[in-house]
N, C-alpha and C positions, 0 to 999 in steps of 0.2 A: 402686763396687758399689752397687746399687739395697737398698732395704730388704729385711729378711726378709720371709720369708711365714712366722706363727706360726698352727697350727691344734692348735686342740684337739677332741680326742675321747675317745672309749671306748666306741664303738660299743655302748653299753647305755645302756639309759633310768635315770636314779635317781643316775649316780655322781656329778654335780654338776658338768657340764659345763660350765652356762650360769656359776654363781656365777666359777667359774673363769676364764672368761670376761670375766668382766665385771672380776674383780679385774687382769686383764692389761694389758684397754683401760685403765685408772687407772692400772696401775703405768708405763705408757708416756706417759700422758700427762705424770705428774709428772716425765719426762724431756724434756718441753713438745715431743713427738712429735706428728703429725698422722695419725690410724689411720683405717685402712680398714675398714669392718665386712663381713663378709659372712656373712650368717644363710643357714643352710640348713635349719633347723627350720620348714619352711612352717608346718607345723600348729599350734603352741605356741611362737611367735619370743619367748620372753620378753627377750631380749638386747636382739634389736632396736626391743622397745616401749618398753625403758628407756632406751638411746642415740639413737635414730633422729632427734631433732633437736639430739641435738650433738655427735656425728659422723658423717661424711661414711658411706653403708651401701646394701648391695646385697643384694638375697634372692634366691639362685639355688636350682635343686633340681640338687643331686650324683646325683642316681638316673638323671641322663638326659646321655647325650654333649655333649649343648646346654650342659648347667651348667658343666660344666669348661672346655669353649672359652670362655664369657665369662669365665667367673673367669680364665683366662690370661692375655686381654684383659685384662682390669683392672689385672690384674698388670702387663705390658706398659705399657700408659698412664700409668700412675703410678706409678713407679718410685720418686719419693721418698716414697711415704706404704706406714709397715710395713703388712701385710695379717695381719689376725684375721680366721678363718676359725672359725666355731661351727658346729659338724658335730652334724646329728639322731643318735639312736640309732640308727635305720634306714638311715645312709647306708653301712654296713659293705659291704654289698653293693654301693654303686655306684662306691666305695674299691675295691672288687676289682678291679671290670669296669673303671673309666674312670680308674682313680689314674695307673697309668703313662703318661696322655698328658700329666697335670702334671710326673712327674717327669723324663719327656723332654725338658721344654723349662726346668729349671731352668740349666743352663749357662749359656742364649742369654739370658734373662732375668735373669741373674746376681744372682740370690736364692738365698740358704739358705733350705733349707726345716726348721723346730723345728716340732718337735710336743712340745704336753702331753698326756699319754694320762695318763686319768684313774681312779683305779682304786677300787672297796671293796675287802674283804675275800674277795669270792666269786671263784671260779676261771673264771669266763665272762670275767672285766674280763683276766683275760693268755690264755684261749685265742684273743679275739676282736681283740687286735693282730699274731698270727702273721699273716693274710693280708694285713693294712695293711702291714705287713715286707717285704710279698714285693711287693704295689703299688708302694710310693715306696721304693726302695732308700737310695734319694740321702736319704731324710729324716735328720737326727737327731733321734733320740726321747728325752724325758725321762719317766719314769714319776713321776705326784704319786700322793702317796697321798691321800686325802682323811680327812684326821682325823676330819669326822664319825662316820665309823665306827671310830673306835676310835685309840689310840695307836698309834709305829709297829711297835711290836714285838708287835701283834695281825694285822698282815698277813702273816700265815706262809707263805701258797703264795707269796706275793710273793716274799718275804726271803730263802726255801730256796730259790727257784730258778733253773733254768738260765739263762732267757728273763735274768734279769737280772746274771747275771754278763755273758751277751753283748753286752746292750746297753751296760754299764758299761766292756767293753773298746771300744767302739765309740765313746764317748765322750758316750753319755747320762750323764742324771745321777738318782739318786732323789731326788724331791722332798717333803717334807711342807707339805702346804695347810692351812692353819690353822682351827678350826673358828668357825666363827660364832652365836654366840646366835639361836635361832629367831626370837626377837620380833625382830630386826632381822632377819635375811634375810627374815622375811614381810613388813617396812616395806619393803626393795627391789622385791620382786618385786609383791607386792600393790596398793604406790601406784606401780606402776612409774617408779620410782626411780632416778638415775646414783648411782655410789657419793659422788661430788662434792655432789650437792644431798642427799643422806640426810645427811652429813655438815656440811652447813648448816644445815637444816632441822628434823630428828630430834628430840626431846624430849633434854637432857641426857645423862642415863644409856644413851639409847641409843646417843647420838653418842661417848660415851666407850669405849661397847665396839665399836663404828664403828670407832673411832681405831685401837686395840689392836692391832685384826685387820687392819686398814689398812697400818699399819708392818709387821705381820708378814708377809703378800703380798708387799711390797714390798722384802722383807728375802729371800724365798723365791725371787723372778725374779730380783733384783738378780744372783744366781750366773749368769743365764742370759742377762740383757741384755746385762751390760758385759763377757761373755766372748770375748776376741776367736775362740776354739775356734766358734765358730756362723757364722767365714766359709764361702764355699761351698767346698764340698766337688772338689779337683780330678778331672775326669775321668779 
């Protein structure tokens, strides 16, 4: 079987898509994995400024039928390198219209397709994966909460509700994403940073709170990597 396709979203700007991102392409490398970048954030690709010369990365726009047949392609092509997909806040809409042609052809491609949907606290971040649901059927979805905003038992539309008993019988999983010291996530983003050279580089103290949150990332996918539950899904 060809590697997953792992994408992440939450079709809203702010939930922390990209860090998330970034800590995945890391947690897969230290499984000395070969990842596929695919940025769809035209506008603000901070992912891709960070990675783009040390791994292999493609900028498609999801808004347009064009984006998804190449992503396919790529998919297709290179079947042993997992595929990270960083989805814009604005790509909700082309998730609607154009999702079902990826999840049409995951069979033939024989990829699982994991999604981290990324959530705060506000009730936008679970109205706005119902139509993602109803595009990729075939997805499994893991819902991260992102700590930044708050411990987990401050996500209460989350934790009360439906949407995630469903997905839990489905066999998502709820995730907590560890939070990060601002003075370092603005050392990543701002010297646009891999989490690999921040953690070389970094003054000390910042590299120790690097570390922390590093292992704990790593400690957070690890349920999701080596779960053999994320084979593809039988037709």
């Amino acid at each position: 079987m060809a590697k997953p396709i792992y994408l992440v979203g939450g079709s809203k700007g702010g939930v922390g898509k990209s860090i998330v991102t970034m800590a995945l392409i890391d947690s897969l490398q230290s499984l000395d994995e070969t990842v596929l970048l695919v940025e769809t954030d035209t506008t603000n690709p901070d992912v891709w400024m960070c990675y783009r010369d040390e791994v292999e990365t493609a900028t498609l726009d999801l808004d347009e039928a064009d984006g998804w047949i190449a992503l396919i392609n790529r998919c297709e092509s290179q079947p042993d390198h997992p595929v990270i997909i960083n989805t814009a806040a604005r790509n909700n809409h082309g998730v609607s219209v154009h999702g079902v042609t990826l999840d049409s052809t995951l069979a033939e491609l024989q990829r699982p397709l994991v999604t981290f949907w990324v959530i705060n606290r506000q009730r936008d971040s679970l109205e706005l994966l119902k139509p993602f649901l109803d595009a990729l059927p075939n997805a499994t979805v893991h819902v991260v909460r992102n700590l930044y905003f708050g411990e987990p038992a401050k996500f209460e539309l989350y934790n009360q509700s439906r949407l995630r008993e469903t997905l839990e019988r489905a066999g998502g999983q709820t995730l907590d994403f560890p939070d990060l010291a601002d003075r370092v996530s603005d050392d990543l983003f701002g010297r646009r940073l891999t989490i690999a050279k921040a953690a070389r580089d970094l003054p000390l103290g910042n590299r120790a709170e690097l570390t922390r949150w590093r292992h704990a990332c790593a400690r957070m996918f690890a349920r999701i990597l080596h779960d053999p539950a994320n084979a593809l899904r039988s037709a």
